[in-house]
N, C-alpha and C positions, 0 to 999 in steps of 0.2 A: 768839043764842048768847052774846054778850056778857052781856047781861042774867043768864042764868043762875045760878041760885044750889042750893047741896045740898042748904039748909034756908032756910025761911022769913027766920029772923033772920041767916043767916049774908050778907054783902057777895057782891057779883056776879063771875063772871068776871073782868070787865074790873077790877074795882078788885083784883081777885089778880096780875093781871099788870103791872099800873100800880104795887106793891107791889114785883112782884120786879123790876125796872128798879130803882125806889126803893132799895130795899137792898141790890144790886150796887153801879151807878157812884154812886147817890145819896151814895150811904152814905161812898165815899172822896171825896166831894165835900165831904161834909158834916163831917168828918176834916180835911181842909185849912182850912175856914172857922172850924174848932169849934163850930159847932152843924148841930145837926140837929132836923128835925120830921118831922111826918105827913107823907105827899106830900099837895099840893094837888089839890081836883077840878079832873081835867082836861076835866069835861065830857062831851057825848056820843062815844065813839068807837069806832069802827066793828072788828070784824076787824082790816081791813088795819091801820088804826090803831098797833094795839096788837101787830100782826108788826114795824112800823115804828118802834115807842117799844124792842121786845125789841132788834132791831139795831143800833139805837142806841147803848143801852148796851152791848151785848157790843162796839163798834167801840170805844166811849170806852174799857174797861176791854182791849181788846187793846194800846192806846194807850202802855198802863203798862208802866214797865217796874215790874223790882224792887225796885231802888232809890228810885225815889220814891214807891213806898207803904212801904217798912222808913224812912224818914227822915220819916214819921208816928208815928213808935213813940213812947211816951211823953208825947205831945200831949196838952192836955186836950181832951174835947169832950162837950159838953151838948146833952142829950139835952132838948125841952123843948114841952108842948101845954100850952095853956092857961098853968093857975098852977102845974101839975106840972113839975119842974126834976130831971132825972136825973145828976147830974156821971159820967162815966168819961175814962179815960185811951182813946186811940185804939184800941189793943190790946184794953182788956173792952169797949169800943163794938163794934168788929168781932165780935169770937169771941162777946161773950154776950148781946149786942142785935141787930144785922142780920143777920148769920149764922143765927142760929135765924128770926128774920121772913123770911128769904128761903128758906129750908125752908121752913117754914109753909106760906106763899101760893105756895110751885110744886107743892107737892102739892098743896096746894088746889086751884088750879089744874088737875093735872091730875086728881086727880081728876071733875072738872068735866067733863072733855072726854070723859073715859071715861066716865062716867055716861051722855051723850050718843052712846056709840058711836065713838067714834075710834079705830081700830086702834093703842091705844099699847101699850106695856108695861113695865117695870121698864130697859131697857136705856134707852128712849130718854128715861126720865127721869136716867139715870146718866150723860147725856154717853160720849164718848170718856173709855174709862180711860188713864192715865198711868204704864203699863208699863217694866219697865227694856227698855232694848235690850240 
């Protein structure tokens, strides 16, 4: 399953989800250091692995409060592979770099699972909504 890919040239499961960990807590990690890159390979890993890199991160980023990701605002942070060097302020880093990559590779992602039969659908890629009481 891991291995898994939609199309020949597209990257595997595992590196969709090793992505979206990456552009979640990566990404305010990467906001506090001012830089940021590709995630590194992590190598072979399994399933569980990669349920265990998801919880991870969602634990770091429960972690947060509000306050110490709004006093990232206005930070520089550089974005940077290779010899390509992207300057943003923390704010267009989040909203118009990881924000879209972590879309991206969760629907990649799922759709992945789903191609493969997983009884998902629209709701459980939407999270719990955030309803007024």
């Amino acid at each position: 399953m891991v291995e898994t890919r939609l199309y020949g040239d597209m990257l595997p499961f595992r590196f969709q989800v090793v992505s979206v960990a990456h552009h979640s807590l990566g990404a305010i990690e990467g906001a506090r250091r001012g830089t940021f890159g590709p995630p590194s390979d992590p190598g072979d890993l399994t399933y569980q692995d990669l349920q265990q890199l998801v919880a991870g991160a969602q634990a770091g980023l429960e972690k947060l409060s509000a306050a110490e990701v709004n006093s990232l605002e206005g930070r520089d942070v550089l974005f940077q592979v290779r010899d390509l060097k992207m300057p943003f302020t923390v704010e267009g880093f989040l909203l118009s770099f990881s924000l879209p990559n972590f879309h991206f590779h969760a629907t990649t992602a799922y759709d992945i699972l789903r191609s493969k039969g997983v009884p998902l659908g629209k709701r459980d890629y939407m999270g719990r909504m955030r309803m007024k009481n």
